[in-house]
TORDODO-549435 format. One record per residue (C-alpha): residue number from 1; y negated, x, z. Coordinates in steps of 0.25 Angstrom, whole numbers. Each point is the difference from the previous one (the first is absolute). Last residue first. Layout:
BEGIN
> NUM Y X Z
...
END
This chain:
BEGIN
> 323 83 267 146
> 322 14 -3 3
> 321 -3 -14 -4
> 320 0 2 -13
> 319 -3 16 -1
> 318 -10 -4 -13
> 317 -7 -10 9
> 316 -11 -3 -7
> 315 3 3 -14
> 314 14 -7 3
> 313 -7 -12 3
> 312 -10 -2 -13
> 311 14 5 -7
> 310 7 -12 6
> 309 -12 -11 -2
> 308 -1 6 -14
> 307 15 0 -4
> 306 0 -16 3
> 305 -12 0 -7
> 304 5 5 -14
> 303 14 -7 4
> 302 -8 -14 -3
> 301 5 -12 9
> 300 -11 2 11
> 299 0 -15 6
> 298 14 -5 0
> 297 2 -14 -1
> 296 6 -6 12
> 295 1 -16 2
> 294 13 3 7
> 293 8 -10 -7
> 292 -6 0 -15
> 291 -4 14 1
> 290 12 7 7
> 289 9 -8 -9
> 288 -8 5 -13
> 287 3 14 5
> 286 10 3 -12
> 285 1 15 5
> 284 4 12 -11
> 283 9 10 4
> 282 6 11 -13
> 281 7 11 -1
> 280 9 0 14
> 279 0 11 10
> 278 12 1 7
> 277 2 15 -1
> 276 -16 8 -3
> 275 1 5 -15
> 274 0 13 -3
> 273 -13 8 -1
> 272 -10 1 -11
> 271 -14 5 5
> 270 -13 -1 0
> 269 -15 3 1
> 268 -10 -9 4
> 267 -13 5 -5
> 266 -13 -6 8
> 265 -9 -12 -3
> 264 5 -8 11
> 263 0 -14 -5
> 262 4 7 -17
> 261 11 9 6
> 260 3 -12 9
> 259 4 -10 -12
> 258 6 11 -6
> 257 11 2 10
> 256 2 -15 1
> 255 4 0 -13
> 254 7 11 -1
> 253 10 -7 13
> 252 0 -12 -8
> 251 -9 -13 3
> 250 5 -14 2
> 249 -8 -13 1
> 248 5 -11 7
> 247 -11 1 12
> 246 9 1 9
> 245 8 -6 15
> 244 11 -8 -4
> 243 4 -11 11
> 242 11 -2 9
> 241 4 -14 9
> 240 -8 -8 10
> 239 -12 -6 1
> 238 -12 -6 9
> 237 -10 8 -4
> 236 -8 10 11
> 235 10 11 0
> 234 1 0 -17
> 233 -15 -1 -1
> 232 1 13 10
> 231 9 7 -7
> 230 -5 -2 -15
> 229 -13 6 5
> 228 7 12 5
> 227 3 1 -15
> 226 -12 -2 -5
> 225 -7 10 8
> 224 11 9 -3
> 223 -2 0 -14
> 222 11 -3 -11
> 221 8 10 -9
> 220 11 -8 -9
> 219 9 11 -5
> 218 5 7 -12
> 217 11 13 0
> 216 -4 9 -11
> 215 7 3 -14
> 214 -13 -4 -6
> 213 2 -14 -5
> 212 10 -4 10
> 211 16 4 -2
> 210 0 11 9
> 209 -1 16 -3
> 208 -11 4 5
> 207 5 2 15
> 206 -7 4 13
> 205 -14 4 -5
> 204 -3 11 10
> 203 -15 1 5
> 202 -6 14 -1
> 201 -6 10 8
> 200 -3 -8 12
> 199 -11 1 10
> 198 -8 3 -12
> 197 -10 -16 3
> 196 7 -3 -13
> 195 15 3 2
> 194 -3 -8 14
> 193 -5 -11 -9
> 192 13 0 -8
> 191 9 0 13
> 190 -8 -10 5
> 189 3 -9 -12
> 188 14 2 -1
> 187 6 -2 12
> 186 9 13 7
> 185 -9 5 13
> 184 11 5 10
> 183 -7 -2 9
> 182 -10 -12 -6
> 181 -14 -3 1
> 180 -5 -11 -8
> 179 -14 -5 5
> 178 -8 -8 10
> 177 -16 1 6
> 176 -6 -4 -15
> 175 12 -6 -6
> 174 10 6 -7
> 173 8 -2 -12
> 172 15 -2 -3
> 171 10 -8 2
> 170 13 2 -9
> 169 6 -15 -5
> 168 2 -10 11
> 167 11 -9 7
> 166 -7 -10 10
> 165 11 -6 8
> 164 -5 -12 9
> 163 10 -6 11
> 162 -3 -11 9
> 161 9 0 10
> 160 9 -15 0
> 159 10 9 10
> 158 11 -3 -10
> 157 -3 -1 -14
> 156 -14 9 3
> 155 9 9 9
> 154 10 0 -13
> 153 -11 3 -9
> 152 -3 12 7
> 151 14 8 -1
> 150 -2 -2 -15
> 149 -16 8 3
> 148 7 11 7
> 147 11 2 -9
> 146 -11 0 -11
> 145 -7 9 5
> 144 10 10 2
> 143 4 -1 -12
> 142 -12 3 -6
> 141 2 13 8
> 140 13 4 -4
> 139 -2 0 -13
> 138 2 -9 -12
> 137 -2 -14 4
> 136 7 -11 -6
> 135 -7 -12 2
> 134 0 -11 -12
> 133 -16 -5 -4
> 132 -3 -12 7
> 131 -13 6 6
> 130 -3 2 -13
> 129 -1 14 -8
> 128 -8 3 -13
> 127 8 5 -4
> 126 15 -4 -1
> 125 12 6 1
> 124 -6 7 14
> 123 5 13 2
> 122 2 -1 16
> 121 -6 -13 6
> 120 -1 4 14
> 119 -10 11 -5
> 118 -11 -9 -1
> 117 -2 1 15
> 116 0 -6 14
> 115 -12 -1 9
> 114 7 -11 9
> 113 -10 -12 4
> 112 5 -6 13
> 111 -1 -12 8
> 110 7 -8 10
> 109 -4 8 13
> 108 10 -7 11
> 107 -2 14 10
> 106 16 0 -1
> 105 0 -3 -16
> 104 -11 11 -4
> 103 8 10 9
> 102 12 -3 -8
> 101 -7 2 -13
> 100 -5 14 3
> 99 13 4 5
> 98 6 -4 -15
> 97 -13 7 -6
> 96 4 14 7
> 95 15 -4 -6
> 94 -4 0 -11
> 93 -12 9 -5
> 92 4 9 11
> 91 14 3 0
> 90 4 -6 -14
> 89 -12 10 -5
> 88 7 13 9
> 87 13 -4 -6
> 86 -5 1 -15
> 85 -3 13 3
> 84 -1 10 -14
> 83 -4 -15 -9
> 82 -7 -4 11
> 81 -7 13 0
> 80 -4 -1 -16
> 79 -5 -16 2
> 78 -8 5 12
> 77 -5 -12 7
> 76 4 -1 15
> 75 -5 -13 8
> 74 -9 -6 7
> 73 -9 -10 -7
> 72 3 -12 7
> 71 -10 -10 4
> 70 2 -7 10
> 69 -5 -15 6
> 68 -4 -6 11
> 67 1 9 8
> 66 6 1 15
> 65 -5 14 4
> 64 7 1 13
> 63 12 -7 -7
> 62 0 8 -13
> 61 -4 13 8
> 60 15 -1 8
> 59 8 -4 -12
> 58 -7 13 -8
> 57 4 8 11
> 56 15 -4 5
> 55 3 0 -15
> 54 -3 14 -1
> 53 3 1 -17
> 52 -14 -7 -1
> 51 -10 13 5
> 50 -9 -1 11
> 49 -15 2 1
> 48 -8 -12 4
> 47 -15 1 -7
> 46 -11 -11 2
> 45 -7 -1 -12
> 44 -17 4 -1
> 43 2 13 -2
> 42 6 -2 -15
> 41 14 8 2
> 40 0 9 -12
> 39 -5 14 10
> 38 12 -3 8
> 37 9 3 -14
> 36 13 -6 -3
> 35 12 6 -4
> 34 8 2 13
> 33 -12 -5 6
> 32 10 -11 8
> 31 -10 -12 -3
> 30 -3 -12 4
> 29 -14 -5 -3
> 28 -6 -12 8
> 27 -10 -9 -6
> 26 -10 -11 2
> 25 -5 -8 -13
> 24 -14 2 -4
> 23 0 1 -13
> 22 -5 14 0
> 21 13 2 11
> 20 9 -5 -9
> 19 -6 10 -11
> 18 2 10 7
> 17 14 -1 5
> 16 3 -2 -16
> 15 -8 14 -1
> 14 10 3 9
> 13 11 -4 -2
> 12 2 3 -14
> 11 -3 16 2
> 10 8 1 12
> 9 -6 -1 16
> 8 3 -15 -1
> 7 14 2 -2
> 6 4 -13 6
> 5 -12 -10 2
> 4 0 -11 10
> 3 -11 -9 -3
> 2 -7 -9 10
> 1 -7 -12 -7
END
């Protein structure tokens, strides 16, 4: 198969890139750089540098590239900067994705799995969280996402495009070529590693005053091995419709910081801050839909080894891909 991928110079996109291209599938980043890294892109893709909010662009390299199907991973993912810039997050997340799907539909390309996110939810009022559960996002950027996904279903109800929506709980990890590297840098567990490696002098703990066990926000961490592993089962199954992404286990922020204490055999220190707008306390993922449809099961479900892919990668390149 011929894989377009959105965002493939991201950190999602492109270990999910390399991954495609280990299984020998044929693939095609698209990617504004914006940012993306050039270093991520696995030199084996083929590389059309565009950016989804120029319609004219994206429509043109759907119909040279003709796929057969897309992968869309690109996309702004600051929960504090949507909650600042809503508009720029309806601009691109929207209507970039809206471009993307029109050019999908003139070059007759019926298939797309949308990297889309837990935060569509909100606070969920149950945990862990179904693909049933109600959506009521609670920042701009999980709103964003699930406008785009909504505006989705209609070209599947319309247009017959098959439409997979993967929603999934905070990637992390590395593998050995591809890693986290964000600018702004604002996740939790490469900002506790670079804390480790002395780029950092602390890591903030944004809140302790939630109602979890510690007073800190809890979430479902999952490898991004797995995770791009759950694109490509999803791009080669014949379905439609959202699933969870997660291991349905949740770890606190303290948590987490003491599980990388003991990987990385270093002091981390902290600090207390305020708490970040938007962020809810708790975000589980019932992933038993993913496993019966999809047949995925994820393979490095411990955060012990998630944490020791990413510190293994950091060590190596402690500049990310600056260095």
């Amino acid at each position: 198969m011929k894989i377009l991928v959105t965002g493939g110079a991201g950190y999602i996109g492109s270990v999910t890139s390399e991954l495609l291209l280990d299984q020998g599938f044929d693939v095609i980043v698209f990617d504004n750089f914006e940012r993306g890294h050039r270093s991520a892109i696995d030199k084996r893709a083929r590389l059309i540098e565009g950016d989804l909010r120029d319609r004219g662009k994206i429509e043109q390299s759907m119909l040279e590239v003709k796929p057969d199907a897309v992968m869309h991973f690109a996309a702004y993912a600051l929960v504090g900067e949507s909650m600042t810039d809503p508009e720029k997050y309806m601009d691109n997340n929207v209507n970039g994705g809206l471009n993307l799907a029109r050019a999908m539909l003139r070059a007759d390309v019926g298939k797309i799995v949308f990297s889309s996110t837990c935060a569509t939810y909100g606070a969920p009022e149950q945990v862990p969280i179904t693909e049933d559960e109600k959506q009521s996002p609670e920042n701009p950027y999980g709103e964003s996402k699930l406008m785009f996904e909504k505006a989705l279903n209609w070209y599947h109800r319309i247009h017959g495009m098959q439409t997979v929506f993967l929603r999934y709980f905070n990637a992390s990890g590395a593998t050995s070529k591809f890693g986290e590297d964000h600018d702004p840098e604002t996740h939790l567990i490469p900002l506790v590693l670079k804390t480790a490696l002395g780029k950092r002098e602390s890591i903030s703990i944004l809140g302790e005053d939630y109602a979890t066990p510690d007073g800190t926000c809890i979430r479902d961490y999952i490898h991004i091995v797995d995770l791009a592993q759950a694109h490509i089962e999803a791009v080669t199954r014949d379905v439609s419709g959202a699933f969870n992404l997660g291991n349905g286990n949740g770890y606190s922020v303290k948590e987490v910081i003491d599980i990388a204490r003991l990987v990385t055999g270093r002091e981390i220190r902290t600090v207390s801050a305020e708490r970040r707008p938007g962020d809810p306390p708790q975000l589980i993922a019932a992933a038993n839909k993913a496993r019966t449809e999809l047949g995925w099961r994820p393979r490095f479900p411990d955060l012990a080894t998630i944490i020791e892919s990413a510190w293994d990668w950091h060590q190596r390149f402690p500049d990310g891909y600056g260095c």
